[in-house]
PDB file with one MODEL, atoms N, CA, C and O in Angstrom:
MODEL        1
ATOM      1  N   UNK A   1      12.910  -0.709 -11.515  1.00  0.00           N
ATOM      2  CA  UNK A   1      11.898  -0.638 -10.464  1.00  0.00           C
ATOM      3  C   UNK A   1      11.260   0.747 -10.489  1.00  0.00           C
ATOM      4  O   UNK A   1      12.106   1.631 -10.349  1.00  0.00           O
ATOM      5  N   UNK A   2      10.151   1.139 -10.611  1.00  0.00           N
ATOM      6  CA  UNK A   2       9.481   2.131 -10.705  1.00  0.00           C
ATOM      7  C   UNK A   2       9.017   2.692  -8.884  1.00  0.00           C
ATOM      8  O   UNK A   2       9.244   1.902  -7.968  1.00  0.00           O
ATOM      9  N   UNK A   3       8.528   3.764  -8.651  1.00  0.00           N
ATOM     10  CA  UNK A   3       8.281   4.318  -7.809  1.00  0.00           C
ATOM     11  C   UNK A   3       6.734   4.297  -6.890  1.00  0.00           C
ATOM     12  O   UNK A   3       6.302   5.023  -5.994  1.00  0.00           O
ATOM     13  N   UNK A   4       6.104   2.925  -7.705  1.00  0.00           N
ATOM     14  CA  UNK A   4       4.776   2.780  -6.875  1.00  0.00           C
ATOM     15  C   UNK A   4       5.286   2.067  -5.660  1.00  0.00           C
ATOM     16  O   UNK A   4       6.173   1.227  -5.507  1.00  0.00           O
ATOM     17  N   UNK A   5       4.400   2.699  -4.795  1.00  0.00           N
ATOM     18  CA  UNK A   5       4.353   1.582  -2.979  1.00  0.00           C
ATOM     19  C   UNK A   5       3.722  -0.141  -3.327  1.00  0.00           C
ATOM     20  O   UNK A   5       2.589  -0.549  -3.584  1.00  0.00           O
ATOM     21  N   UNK A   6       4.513  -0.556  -3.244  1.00  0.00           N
ATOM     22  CA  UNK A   6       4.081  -2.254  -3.099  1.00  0.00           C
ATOM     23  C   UNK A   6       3.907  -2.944  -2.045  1.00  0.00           C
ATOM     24  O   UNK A   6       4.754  -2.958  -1.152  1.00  0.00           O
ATOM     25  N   UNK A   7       2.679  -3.686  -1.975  1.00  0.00           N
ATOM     26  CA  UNK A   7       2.619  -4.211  -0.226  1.00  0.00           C
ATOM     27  C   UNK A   7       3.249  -4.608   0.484  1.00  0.00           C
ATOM     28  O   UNK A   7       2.994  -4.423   1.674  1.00  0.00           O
ATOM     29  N   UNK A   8       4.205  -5.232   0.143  1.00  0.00           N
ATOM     30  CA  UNK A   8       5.413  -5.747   0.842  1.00  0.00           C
ATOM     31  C   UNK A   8       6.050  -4.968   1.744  1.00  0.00           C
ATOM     32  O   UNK A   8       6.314  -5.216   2.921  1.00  0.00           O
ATOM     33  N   UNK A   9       6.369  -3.599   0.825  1.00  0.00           N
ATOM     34  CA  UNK A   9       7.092  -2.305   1.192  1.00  0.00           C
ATOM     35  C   UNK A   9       6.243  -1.555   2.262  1.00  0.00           C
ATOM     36  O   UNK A   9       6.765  -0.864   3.138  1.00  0.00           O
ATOM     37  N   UNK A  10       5.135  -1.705   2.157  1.00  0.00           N
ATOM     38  CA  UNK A  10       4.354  -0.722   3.323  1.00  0.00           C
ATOM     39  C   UNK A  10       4.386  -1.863   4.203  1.00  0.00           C
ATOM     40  O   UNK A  10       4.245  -1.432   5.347  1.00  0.00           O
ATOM     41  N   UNK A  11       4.541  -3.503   4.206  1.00  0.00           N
ATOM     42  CA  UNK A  11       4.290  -3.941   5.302  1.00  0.00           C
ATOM     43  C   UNK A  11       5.420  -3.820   6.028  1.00  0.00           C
ATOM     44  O   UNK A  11       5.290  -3.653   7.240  1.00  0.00           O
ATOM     45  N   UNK A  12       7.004  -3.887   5.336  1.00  0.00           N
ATOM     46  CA  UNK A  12       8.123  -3.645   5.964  1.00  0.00           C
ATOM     47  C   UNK A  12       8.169  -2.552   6.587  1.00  0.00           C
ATOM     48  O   UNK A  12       8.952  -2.368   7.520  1.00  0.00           O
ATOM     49  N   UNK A  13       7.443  -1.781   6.215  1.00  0.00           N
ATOM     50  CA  UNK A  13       7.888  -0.038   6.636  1.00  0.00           C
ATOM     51  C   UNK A  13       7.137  -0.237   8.246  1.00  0.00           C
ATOM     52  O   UNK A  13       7.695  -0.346   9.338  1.00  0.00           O
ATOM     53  N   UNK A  14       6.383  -0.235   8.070  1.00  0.00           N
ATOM     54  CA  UNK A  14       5.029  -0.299   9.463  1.00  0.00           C
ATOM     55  C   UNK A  14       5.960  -1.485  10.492  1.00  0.00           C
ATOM     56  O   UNK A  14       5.987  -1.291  11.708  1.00  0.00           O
ATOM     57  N   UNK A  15       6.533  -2.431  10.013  1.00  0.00           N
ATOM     58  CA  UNK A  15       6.762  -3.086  11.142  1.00  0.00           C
ATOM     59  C   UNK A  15       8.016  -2.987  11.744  1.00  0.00           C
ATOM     60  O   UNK A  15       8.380  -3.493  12.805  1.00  0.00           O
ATOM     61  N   UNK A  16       8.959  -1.935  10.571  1.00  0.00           N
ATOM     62  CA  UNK A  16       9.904  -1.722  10.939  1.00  0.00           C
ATOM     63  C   UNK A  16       9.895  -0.652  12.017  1.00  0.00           C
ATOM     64  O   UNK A  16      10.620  -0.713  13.010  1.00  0.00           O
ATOM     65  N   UNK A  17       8.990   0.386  11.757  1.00  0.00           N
ATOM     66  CA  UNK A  17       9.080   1.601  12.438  1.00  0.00           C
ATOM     67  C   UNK A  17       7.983   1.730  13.524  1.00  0.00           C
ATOM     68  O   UNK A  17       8.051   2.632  14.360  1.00  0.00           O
ATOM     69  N   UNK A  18       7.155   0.994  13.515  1.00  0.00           N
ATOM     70  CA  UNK A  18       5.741   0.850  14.356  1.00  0.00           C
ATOM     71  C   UNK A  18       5.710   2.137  14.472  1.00  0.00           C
ATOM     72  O   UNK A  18       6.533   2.674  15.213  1.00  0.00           O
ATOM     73  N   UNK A  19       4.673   2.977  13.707  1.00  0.00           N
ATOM     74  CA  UNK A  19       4.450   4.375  13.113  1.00  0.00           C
ATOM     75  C   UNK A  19       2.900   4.546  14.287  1.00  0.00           C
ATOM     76  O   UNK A  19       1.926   3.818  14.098  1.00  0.00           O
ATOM     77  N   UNK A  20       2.915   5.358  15.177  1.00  0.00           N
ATOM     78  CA  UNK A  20       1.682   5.413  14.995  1.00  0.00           C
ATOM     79  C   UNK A  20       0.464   5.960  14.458  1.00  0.00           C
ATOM     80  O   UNK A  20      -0.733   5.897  14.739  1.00  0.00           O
ATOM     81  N   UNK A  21       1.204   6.538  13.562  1.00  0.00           N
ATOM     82  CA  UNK A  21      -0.248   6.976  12.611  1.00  0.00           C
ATOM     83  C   UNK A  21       0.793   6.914  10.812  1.00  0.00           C
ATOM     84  O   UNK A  21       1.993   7.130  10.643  1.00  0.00           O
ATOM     85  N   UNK A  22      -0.156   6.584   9.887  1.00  0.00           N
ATOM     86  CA  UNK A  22       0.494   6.256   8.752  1.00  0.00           C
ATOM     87  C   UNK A  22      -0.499   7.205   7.739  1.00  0.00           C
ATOM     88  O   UNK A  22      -1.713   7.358   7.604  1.00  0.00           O
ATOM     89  N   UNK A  23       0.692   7.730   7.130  1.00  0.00           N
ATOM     90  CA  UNK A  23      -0.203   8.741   6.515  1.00  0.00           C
ATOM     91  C   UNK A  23      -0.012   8.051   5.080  1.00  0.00           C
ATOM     92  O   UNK A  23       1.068   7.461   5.066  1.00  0.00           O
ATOM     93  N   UNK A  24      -0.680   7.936   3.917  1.00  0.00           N
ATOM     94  CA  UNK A  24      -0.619   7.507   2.437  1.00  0.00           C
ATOM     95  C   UNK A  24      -1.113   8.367   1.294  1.00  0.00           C
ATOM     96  O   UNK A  24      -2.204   8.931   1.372  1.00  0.00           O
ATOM     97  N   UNK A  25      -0.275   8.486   0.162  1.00  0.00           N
ATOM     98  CA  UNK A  25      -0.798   9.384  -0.233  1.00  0.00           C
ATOM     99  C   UNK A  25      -0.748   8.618  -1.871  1.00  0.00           C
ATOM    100  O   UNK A  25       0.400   8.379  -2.246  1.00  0.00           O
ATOM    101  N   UNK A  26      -1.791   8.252  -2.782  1.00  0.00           N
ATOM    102  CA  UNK A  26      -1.556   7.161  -3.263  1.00  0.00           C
ATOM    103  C   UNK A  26      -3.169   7.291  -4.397  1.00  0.00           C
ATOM    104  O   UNK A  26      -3.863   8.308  -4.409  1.00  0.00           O
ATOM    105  N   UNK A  27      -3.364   6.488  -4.939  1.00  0.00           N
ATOM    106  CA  UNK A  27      -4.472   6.167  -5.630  1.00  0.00           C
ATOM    107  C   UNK A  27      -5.295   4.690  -4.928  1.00  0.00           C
ATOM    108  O   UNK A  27      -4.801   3.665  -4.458  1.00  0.00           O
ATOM    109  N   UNK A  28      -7.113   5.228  -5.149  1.00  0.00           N
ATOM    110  CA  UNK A  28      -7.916   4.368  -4.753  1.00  0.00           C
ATOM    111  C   UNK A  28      -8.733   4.099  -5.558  1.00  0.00           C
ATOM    112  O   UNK A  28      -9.077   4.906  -6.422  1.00  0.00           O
ATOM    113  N   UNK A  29      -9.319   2.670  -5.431  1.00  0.00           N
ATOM    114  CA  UNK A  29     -10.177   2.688  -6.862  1.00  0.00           C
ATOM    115  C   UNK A  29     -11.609   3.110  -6.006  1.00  0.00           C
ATOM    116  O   UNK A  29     -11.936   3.506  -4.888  1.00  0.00           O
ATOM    117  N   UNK A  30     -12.267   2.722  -7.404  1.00  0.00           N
ATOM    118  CA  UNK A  30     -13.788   3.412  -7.255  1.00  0.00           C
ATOM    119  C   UNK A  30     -14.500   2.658  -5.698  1.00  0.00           C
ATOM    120  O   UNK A  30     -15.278   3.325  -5.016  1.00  0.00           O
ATOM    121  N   UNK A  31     -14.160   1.420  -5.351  1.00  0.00           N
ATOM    122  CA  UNK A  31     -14.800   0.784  -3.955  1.00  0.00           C
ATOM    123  C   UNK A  31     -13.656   0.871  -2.713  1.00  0.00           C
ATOM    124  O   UNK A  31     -13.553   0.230  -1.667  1.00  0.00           O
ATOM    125  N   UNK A  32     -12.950   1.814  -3.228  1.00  0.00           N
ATOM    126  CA  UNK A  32     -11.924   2.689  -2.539  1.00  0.00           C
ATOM    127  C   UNK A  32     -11.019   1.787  -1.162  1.00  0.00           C
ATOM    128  O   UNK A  32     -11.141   1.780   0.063  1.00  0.00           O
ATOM    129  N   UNK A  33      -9.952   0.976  -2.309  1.00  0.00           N
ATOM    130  CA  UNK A  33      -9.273   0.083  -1.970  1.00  0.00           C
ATOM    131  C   UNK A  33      -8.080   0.715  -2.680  1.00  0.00           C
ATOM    132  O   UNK A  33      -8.030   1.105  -3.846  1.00  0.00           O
ATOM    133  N   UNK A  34      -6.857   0.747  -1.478  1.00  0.00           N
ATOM    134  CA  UNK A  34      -5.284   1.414  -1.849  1.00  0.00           C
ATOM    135  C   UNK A  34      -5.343   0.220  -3.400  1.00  0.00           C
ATOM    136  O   UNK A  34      -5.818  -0.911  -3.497  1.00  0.00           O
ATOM    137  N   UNK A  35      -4.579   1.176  -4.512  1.00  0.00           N
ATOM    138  CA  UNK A  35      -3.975   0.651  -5.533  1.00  0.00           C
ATOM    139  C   UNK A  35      -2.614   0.580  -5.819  1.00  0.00           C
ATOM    140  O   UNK A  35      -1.881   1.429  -6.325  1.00  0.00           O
ATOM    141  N   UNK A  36      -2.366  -0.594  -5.410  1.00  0.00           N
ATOM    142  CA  UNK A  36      -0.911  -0.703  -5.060  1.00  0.00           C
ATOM    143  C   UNK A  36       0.150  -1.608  -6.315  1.00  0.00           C
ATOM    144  O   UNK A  36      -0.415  -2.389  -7.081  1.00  0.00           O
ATOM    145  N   UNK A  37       1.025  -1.487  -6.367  1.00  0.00           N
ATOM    146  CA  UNK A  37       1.854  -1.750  -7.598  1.00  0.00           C
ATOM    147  C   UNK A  37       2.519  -3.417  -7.128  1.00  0.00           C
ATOM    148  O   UNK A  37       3.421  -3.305  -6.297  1.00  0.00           O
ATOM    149  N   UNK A  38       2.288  -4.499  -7.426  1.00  0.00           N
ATOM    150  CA  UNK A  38       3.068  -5.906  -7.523  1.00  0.00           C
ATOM    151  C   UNK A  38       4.119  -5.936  -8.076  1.00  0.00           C
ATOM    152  O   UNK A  38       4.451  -5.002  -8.807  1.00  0.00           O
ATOM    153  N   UNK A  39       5.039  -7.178  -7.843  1.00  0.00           N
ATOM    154  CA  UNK A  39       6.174  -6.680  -8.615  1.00  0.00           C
ATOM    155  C   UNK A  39       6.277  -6.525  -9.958  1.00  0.00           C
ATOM    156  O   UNK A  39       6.920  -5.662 -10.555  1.00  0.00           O
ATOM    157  N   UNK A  40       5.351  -7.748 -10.585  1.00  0.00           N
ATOM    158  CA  UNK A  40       5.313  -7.696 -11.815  1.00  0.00           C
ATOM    159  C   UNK A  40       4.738  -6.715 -12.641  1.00  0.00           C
ATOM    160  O   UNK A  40       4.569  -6.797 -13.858  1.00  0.00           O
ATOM    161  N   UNK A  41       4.441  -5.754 -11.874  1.00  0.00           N
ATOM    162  CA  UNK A  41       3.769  -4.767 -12.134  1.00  0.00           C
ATOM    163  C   UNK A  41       2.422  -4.107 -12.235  1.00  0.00           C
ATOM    164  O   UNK A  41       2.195  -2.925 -12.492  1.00  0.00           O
ATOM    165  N   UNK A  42       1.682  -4.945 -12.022  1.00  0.00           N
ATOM    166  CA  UNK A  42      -0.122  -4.964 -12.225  1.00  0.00           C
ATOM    167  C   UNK A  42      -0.164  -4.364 -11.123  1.00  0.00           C
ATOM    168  O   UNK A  42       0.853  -4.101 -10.480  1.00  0.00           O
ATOM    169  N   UNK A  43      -1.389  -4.054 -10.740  1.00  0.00           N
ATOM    170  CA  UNK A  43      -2.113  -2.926  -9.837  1.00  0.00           C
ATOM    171  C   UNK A  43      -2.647  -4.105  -8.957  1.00  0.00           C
ATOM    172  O   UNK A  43      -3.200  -5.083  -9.461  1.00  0.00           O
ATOM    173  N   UNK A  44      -2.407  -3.922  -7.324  1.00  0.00           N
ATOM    174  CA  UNK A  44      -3.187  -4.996  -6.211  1.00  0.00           C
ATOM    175  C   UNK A  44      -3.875  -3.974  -6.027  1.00  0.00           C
ATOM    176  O   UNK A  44      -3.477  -2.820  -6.186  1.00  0.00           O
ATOM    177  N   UNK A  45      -5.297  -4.419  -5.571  1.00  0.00           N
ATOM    178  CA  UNK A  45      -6.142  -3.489  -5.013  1.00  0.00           C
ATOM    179  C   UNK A  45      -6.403  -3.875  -3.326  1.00  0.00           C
ATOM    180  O   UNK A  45      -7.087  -4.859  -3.044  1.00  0.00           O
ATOM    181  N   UNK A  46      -5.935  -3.206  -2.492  1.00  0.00           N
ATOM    182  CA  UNK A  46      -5.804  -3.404  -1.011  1.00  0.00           C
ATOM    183  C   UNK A  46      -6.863  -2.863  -0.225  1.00  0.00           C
ATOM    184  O   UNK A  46      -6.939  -1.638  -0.318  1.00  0.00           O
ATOM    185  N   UNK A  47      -7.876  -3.511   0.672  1.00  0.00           N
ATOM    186  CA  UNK A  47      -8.897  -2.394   1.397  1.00  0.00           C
ATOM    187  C   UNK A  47      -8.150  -2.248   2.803  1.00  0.00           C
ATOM    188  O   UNK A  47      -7.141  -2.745   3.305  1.00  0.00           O
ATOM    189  N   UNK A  48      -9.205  -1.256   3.229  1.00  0.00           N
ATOM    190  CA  UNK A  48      -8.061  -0.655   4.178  1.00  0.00           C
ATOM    191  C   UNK A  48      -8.545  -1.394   5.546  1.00  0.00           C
ATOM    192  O   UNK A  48      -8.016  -1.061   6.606  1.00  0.00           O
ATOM    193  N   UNK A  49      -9.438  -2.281   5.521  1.00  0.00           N
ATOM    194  CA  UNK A  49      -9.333  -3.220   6.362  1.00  0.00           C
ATOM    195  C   UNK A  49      -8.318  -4.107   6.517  1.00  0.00           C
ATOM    196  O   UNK A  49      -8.279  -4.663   7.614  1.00  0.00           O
ATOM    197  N   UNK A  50      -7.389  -4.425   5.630  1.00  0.00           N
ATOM    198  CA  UNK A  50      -6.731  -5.472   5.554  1.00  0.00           C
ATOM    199  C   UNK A  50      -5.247  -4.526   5.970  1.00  0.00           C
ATOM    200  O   UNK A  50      -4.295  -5.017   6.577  1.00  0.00           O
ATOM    201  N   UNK A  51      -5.301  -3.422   5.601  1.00  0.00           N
ATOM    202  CA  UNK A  51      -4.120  -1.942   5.762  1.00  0.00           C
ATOM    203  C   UNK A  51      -4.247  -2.687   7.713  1.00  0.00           C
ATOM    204  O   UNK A  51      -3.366  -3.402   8.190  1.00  0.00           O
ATOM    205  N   UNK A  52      -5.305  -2.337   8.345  1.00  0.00           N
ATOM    206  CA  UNK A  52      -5.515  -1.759   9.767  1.00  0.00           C
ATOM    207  C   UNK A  52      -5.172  -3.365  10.102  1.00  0.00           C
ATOM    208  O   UNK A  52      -5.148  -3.761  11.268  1.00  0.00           O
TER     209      UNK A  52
ENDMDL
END
């Protein structure tokens, strides 16, 4: 298992801890959507509408 954030993992985290402010520190692509790691490994591209 490598060390990218996978959506799953940020959704567990947030609902575990109800954070109120979430800080990320991460790669975005060019229409600047989180690039997030699947399991199988490919890159999800997440907008941060779907984050909020």
């Amino acid at each position: 298992m490598g060390w990218a954030a996978r959506p799953m993992d940020i959704l567990q985290a947030i609902n575990e801890l109800n954070p109120a402010i979430v800080h990320f520190s991460g790669h975005v692509s060019v229409t600047d959507e989180l690039v997030l790691q699947v399991t199988d490994g490919n890159a999800k591209l997440v907008s941060k509408e779907a984050i909020v």
